[in-house]
C-alpha positions in Angstrom: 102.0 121.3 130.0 101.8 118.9 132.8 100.0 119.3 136.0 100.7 117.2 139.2 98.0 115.8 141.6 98.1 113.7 144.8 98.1 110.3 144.1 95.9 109.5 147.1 93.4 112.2 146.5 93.6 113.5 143.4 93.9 116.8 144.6 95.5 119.2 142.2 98.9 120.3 144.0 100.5 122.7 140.7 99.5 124.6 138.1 100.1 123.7 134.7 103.7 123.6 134.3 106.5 123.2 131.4 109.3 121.0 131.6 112.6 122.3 131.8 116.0 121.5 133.2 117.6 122.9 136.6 120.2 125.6 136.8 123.8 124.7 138.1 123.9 124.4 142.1 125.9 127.4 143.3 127.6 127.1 146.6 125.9 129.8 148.7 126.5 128.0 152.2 128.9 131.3 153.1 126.5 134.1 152.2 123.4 133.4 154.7 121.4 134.0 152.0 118.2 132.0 150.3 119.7 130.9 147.0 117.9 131.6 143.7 115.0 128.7 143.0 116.9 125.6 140.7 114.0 125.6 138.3 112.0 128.9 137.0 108.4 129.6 137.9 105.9 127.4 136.3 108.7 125.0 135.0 109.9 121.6 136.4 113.0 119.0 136.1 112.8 115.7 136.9 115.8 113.8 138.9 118.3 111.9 137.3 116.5 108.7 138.7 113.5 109.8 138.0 112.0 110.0 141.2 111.4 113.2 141.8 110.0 116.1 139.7 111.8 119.5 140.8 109.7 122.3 141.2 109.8 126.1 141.8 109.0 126.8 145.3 105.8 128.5 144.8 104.2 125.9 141.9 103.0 124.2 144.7 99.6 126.2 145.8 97.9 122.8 146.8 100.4 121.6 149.3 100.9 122.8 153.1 103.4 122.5 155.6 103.5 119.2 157.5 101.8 118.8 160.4 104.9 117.3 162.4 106.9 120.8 163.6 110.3 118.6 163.1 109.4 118.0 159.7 110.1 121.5 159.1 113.6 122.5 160.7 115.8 125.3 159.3 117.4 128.6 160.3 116.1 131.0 157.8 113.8 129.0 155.6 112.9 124.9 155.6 116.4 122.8 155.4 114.5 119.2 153.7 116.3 117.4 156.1 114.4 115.3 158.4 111.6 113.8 155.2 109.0 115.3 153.5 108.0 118.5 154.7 104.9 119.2 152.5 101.9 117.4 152.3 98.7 117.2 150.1 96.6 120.2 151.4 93.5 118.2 150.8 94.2 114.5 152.2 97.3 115.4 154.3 99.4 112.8 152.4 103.2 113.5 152.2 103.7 114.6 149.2 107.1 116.7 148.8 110.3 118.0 150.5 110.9 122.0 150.2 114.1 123.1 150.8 114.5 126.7 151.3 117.4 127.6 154.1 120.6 129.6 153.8 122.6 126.2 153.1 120.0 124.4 150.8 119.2 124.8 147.6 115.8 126.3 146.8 113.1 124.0 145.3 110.5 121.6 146.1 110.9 118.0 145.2 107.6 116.2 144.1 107.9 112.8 145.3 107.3 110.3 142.3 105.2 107.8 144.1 102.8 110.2 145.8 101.9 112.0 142.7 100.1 112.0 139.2 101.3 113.6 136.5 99.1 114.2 133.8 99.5 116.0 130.0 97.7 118.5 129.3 95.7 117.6 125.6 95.7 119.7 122.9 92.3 120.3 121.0 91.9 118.2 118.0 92.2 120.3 114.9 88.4 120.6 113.0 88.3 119.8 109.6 86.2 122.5 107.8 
């Protein structure tokens, strides 16, 4: 299990969560409709340059929405387009992109640089 924090704060932005791998994009920019999250809930994916860590839209319970209202265009949901659109909840530091619109994909994108990831640590085994 790995859980994310801010690399300025160290305030917890996820849960625990499980790596995994994305699903397939489907191309949904026809049906005006928010497209099924990339990754499932409580797993991520990292980016084929490593640089971000993709995350289900609602693993992210210690971010908010950016303080800069054209950070966070879109039609029917957040469209990622203009920069990061989430930021640390505690410290305010940018932090993620969410993309949620018609003609996005849905998922959050943990920027690399402005996080921690840290494993969580299995109890050592106690030798009766």
């Amino acid at each position: 299990m790995t859980l994310f924090t801010c690399a300025t704060c160290e305030h917890p932005l996820t849960n625990d969560l499980q790596e995994s791998h994305p699903t397939p994009a489907k191309d949904h920019l026809s049906d005006h409709r928010i497209a099924d999250p990339r990754v499932a809930l409580g797993t991520y994916a990292i980016n084929h340059d490593a640089t971000l860590f993709i995350l289900h839209p609602d693993d992210v319970p210690g971010t908010a929405l950016h303080p800069d209202s054209g950070r966070c265009a879109g039609c029917c949901g957040l469209d990622g387009r203009d920069g990061p659109n989430l930021v640390c909840a505690a410290c305010g530091a940018e932090v993620a992109t969410k993309e949620s619109d018609c003609w996005t994909d849905n998922l959050v994108a943990l920027i690399a640089a402005a996080v921690v990831s840290s494993r969580a640590r299995l109890p050592e085994p106690r030798c009766q």
